[in-house]
C-alpha positions, 0 to 999 in steps of 0.5 A, a space after each residue: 250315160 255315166 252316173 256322177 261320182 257322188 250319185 254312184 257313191 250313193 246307190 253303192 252304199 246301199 249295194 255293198 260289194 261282199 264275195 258270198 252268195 247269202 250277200 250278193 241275194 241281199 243286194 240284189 233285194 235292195 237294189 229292187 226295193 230301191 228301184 220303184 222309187 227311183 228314175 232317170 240316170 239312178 235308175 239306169 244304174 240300178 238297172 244295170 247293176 241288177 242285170 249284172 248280179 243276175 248274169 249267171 244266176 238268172 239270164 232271163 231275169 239279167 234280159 229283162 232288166 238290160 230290155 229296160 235299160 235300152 228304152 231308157 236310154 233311147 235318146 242317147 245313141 252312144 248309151 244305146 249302142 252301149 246297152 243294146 252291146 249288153 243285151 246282145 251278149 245276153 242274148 248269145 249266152 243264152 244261145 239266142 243267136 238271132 236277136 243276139 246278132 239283131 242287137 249287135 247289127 243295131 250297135 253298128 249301124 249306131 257305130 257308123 255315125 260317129 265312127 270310132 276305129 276301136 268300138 267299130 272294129 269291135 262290132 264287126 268282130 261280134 257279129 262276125 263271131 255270131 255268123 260263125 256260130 250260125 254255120 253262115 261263114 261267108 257272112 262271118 269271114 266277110 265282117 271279120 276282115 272288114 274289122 282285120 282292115 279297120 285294126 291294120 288301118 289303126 295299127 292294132 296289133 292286139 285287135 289285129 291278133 285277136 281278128 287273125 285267131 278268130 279267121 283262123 276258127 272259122 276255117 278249123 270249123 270249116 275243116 280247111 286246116 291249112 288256112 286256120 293253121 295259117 291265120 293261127 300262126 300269123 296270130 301267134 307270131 304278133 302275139 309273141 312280138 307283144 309278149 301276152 302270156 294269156 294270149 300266147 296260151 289261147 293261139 298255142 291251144 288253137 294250134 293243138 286243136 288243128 293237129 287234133 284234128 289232123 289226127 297229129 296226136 303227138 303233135 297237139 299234145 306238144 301244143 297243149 302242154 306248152 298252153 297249160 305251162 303257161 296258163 299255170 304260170 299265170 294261174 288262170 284256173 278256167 282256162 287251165 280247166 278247158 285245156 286239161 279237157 283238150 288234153 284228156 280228150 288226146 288221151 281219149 283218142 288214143 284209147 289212153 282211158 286212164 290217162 283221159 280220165 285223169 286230165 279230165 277229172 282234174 279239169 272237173 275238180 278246177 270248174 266245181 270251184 269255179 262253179 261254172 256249171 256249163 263248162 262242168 256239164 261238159 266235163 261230165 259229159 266227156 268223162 260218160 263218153 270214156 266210161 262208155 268205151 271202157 264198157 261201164 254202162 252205170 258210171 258212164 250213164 251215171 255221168 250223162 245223167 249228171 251232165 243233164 241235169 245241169 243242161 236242163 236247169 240251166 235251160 240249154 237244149 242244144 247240148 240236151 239234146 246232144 247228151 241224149 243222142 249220146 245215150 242213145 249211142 250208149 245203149 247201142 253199143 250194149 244192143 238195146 236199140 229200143 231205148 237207143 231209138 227212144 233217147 235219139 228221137 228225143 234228141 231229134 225232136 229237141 234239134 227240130 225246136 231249135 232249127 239245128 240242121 246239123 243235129 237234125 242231120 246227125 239224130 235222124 242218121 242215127 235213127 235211120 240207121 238203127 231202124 235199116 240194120 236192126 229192124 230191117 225197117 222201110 221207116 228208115 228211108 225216110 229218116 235217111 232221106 231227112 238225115 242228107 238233107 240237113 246234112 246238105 243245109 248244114 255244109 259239114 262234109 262228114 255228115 254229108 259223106 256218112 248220110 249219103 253213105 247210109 242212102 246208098 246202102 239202103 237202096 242197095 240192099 232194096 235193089 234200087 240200083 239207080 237210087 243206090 248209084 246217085 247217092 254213092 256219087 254225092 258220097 264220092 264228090 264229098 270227099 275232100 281229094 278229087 282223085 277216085 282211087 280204083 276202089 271207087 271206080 270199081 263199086 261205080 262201075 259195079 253198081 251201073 253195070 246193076 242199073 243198066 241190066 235192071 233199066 234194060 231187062 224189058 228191052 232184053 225180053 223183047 230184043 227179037 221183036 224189036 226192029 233195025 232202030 233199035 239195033 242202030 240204037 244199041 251199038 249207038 250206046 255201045 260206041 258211047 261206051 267204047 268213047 267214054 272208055 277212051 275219055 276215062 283212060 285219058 283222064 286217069 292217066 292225067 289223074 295218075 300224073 297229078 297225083 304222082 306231082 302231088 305225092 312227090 311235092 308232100 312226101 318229104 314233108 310227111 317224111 319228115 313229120 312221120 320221123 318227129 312223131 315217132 321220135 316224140 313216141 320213142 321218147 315217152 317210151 324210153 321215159 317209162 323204161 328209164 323209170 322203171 329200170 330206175 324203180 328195179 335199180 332202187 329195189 335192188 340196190 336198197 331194198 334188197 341190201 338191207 335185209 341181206 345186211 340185217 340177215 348177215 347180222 343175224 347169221 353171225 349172232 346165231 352162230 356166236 350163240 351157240 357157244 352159250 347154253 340159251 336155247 330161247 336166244 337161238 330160236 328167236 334168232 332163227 325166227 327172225 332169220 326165217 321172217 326176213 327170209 319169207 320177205 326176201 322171198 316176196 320181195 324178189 318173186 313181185 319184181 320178177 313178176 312185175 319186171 316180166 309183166 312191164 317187158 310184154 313177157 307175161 302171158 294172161 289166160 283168162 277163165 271163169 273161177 270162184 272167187 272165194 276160192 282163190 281167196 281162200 288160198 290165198 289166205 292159206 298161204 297167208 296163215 302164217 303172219 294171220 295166226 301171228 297176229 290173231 286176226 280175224 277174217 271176216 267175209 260178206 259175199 256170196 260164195 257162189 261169186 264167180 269171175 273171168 280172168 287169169 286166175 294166177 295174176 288175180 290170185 298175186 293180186 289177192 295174196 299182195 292186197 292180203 298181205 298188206 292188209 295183214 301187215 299194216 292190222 294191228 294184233 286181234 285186228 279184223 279183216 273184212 272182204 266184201 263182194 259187189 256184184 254188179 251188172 256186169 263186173 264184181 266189185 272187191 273191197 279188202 278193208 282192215 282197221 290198221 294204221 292207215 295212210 295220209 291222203 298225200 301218201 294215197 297219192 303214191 301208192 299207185 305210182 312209179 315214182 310214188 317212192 313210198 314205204 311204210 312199216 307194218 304195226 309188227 315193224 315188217 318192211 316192203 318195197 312198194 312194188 306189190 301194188 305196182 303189180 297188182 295194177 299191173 295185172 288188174 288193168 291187164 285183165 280189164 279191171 280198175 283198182 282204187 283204194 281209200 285211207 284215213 290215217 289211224 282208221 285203216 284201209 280199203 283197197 278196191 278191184 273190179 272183175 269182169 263177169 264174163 268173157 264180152 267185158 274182156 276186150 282189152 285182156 291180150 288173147 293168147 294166140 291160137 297154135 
């Protein structure tokens, strides 16, 4: 029911619409000082305008006054439909799906009687999206394609998009990418007919999420960089937020962890604006994950921890309880399984609550396998048991798989062949090609031919005793056998053609998709090479021509000079010929080491060294320029600091970030080195108090294509390419490098270093002779 012009103008001169929060609190105080005192359609509208102020702030609060509204509006089947629409989407915001789905049922039978094609079609639609969330995807696809026929029937080429995209979801949940790769591309084609950026986007996004999962990682990159194009170009920043997140997820399975956490840590920087702190929570939750496989259990927990916090105050429980399964993977991995087993069942516990089979299916998986691997445990069955069941209710096939799976070992390893054999077939059927490979049929064979001899040990024991029936009986089943042996034959040689057919009709296709992936690959490498060729080419045509040039000057000068008696002349000119001499010399040592490093030439040894050590030879390499300027070292770390990696490419890491140091210190100046020790890494941090860098200059410094050079306080000169190296050799050797600036404040570059040799795995080893 509208309110009439002269009464809304009324009730908003007493909301005044301000954009700060401290405003928005004051409306919502008036509104509710105002609402005792009000009735009939004003007090709708206040109603109304309450539920919407408090949308984020407080749902529950938004329910309460949207659960009013539907009462006062009882008499009006229109205003009805329209209010209980409201609550419903309360409702899914929430999570609660059930009286979400009740209200918007109500909605359409209310629909129904005065049949409007766009609000009808509209309903089916909602309660077609609730079903799927629910897992109930008969039910889902069926209100789906009742809305696909009303839009077709009215021609609603957006709505009939709209519906296509949203088919096309189901079946990605489903897992049956054919269909949702077809319902995706009907989609996008009308889409582009219409011309809708934002809609384009969406369709371009959910076709990446297919190759996603299609382990297509070339091929979803290309579909979500063209989302993001276009999602830039229109300036939608939430959205430009979720496919970042796609795009570091990428990035993530393809073990990129650096790349990942970039895209990631952008998406976070675009949601903490918009203060959506769902989607933040999410953020976290993923850039933990990275941090869990780049082996840094404190940021990655650090993260977990951050994203439920929000999880919890927000009051979403689901994704609690999926951040804790994902602690409990954490402390897996570093083998305390006691506080993996804690935080799991936790998780567990929460997924009962709410009645999430599929969580109760993966947290009891979890628990069960822990306790059959690690403790040995009969407990374990019935988690297991626990696990396959949900996992059945659930109808996801990777879960049924893994649980029957982890069943099937269980009883393997207590010698219940017959248990073992029934679940390793339920893991067989759950396998999405029909045909077993031989693989298959050799461990069934394998673990009947266990059955039996177990099932027939009694009757081997007493063969003498028995009579001539039971003889008859034995060579009954031996001839089952022999025929079954027969049917099998037959039935793999049919087997064998159809595979044959199918192989046949796909490989050129394959063929064809394996050539544009390796294409795509080819070019991202030519696109680094061409980069850093271009960066040496620079170095070489620039950098290196202007010292030769300054000391082809200086030559001249000191040889004219000795026509003249000033011996001082002669010695600064020598000094000067010997400082661009030294930098020369560092300049073409780092692109030579660096150059190696980038072809795959350089070999890294990693050991257990002092690390004051190497820095005390560093800094005695360094004396030079250190005396020159007078400045003082200060250290602030423990001498006993011991580290595991290679000593030459760490011991260039330190004389580069020394160097810099020094140059960019002014005279009397003081350089401090500090050590972190840490639980399973040392922390560095090289601070001076010289000249600093602007934040946009920070950016580059690590970067190909940074093209930044700065003088140092004594007007000394480089090329940029010491920190690529130093980069270069941290990441090399397991490590991460950062650094912090503030112009006319000085700054800190920081490095980590693995403890020990279990923190090393992505160091290259050397191979054994």
């Amino acid at each position: 029911m509208l309110l009439t012009l002269r009464k809304l103008l009324c009730i908003l001169l007493f909301l005044p619409i301000l954009n700060n929060i401290g405003i928005a609190q004051n409306r919502i105080q008036k509104a509710e000082e105002l609402l005792p005192n009000t009735k009939g359609e004003e007090r709708i509208a206040l109603l109304n305008e309450l539920s919407n102020l408090y949308w984020d702030a407080n749902p529950d609060k938004s329910i309460e006054y949207a659960k009013e509204i539907v009462i006062l509006n009882s008499n009006d089947p229109e205003a009805k439909a329209s209010s209980l629409y409201h609550l419903g989407n309360l409702y899914r915001k929430i999570n609660n799906y059930r009286l979400a789905l009740d209200c918007h049922t109500q909605v359409l039978e209310i629909r129904k009687t005065k049949p409007d094609p766009i609000a009808l079609s509209a309903s089916y639609n909602n309660i077609g999206e609730i079903y799927k969330i629910l897992n109930k995807f008969d039910s889902a696809l069926l209100n789906f394609n009742t809305a696909l026929e009303i839009r077709k029937k009215e021609g609603n080429q957006k709505g009939i998009a709209y519906t296509l995209n949203n088919i096309g979801s189901l079946y990605w949940l489903k897992k049956d990418y054919s269909n949702a790769l077809e319902f995706y591309l009907k989609s996008l084609e009308i889409r582009l007919k219409l011309g809708d950026k934002s809609d384009i986007a969406s369709s371009l996004n959910n076709l990446g999420n297919v190759y996603k999962n299609l382990d297509k990682y070339n091929k979803a990159l290309d579909y979500y960089n063209k989302a993001l194009k276009i999602r830039k170009e229109l300036g939608d920043k939430s959205l430009i937020a979720y496919t970042l997140n796609d795009i570091g997820g990428i990035y993530w399975r393809l073990n990129n962890y650096n790349e990942s956490l970039r895209f990631y840590n952008q998406s976070l920087e675009l949601r903490k604006t918009l203060g959506n702190r769902r989607n933040i929570a999410a953020t976290l939750k993923n850039i933990g994950t990275v941090y869990k496989d780049l082996n840094e259990l404190d940021f990655s927990l650090k993260h977990y921890n951050e994203s439920l916090k929000i999880y919890d105050e927000i009051a979403d429980i689901k994704e609690q309880a999926n951040v804790f399964s994902l602690i409990g993977n954490l402390y897996q991995a570093y083998n305390n399984f006691d506080k993996s087993l804690e935080y799991h069942k936790i998780a567990l516990n929460l997924h009962k609550k709410l009645g999430n089979v599929k969580g109760i299916a993966y947290s009891s998986n979890s628990i069960g396998k822990i306790l059959m691997n690690y403790y040995k445990s009969e407990e374990a069955e019935q988690f297991l048991l626990e696990a396959f069941k949900n996992a059945n209710l659930s109808n996801d096939r990777n879960l049924q798989k893994t649980t029957a799976e982890n069943l099937f070992e269980y009883y393997s390893n207590q010698g219940d062949y017959k248990k073992a054999l029934q679940y390793y077939r339920k893991y067989s059927n759950t396998q999405y090609d029909s045909i077993m490979d031989q693989l298959s049929k050799n461990k069934i064979s394998e673990f009947e031919a266990k059955y039996e001899i177990s099932q027939k040990k009694d009757e081997i024991k007493s063969l003498k005793e028995y009579s001539r029936m039971q003889a008859i009986l034995i060579y009954l089943f031996i001839t089952l056998i022999l025929s079954a042996g027969v049917i099998g034959y037959f039935v793999k040689k049919n087997i064998k053609i159809r595979k044959e057919a199918t192989i046949a009709l796909t490989s050129k296709n394959k063929e064809l998709e394996e050539i544009n992936s390796r294409l795509q690959e080819i070019d991202l490498v030519l696109r680094d090479s061409n980069l850093t060729m271009d960066k040496i080419f620079n170095i070489i045509s620039n950098d290196l021509r202007e010292p030769f040039d300054e000391l082809k000057r200086i030559s001249n000068h000191l040889v004219d000079s000795f026509n003249e008696p000033e011996i001082e002349k002669q010695l600064k000119l020598a000094q000067e010929i010997r400082e661009l001499s030294s930098h020369v010399n560092d300049l073409v040592e780092n692109v030579l080491l660096w150059s190696a490093s980038q072809a795959g030439k350089t070999k890294y040894i990693p050991s257990t060294f002092s690390i004051k050590e190497i820095l005390n030879r560093s800094i005695q390499i360094l004396s030079g320029p250190i005396i020159e300027k007078n400045i003082k070292i200060i250290f602030n770390m423990d001498s006993k600091s011991v580290a595991y990696a290679d000593i030459a490419a760490i011991s260039e890491v330190f004389k580069n970030l020394l160097s810099n140091a020094i140059k960019f210190s002014y005279p009397e100046g003081k350089i401090t080195i500090s050590a972190n020790e840490k639980k399973y890494w040392i922390e560095l941090e090289i601070s001076d108090e010289g000249i600093g860098m602007s934040k946009s200059n920070l950016n580059k410094i690590f970067r190909l294509d940074g093209n930044y050079l700065a003088l140092g306080t004594a007007k000394e000169k480089g090329a940029g390419v010491g920190l690529l190296l130093c980069k270069e050799y941290i990441i090399k050797n397991g490590g991460k490098i950062w650094a912090e600036s503030e112009e006319g404040k000085g700054s800190s570059f920081y490095i980590t270093i693995p403890k020990s040799e279990k923190l090393m795995d992505s160091v290259p080893k050397i191979p054994s002779a």
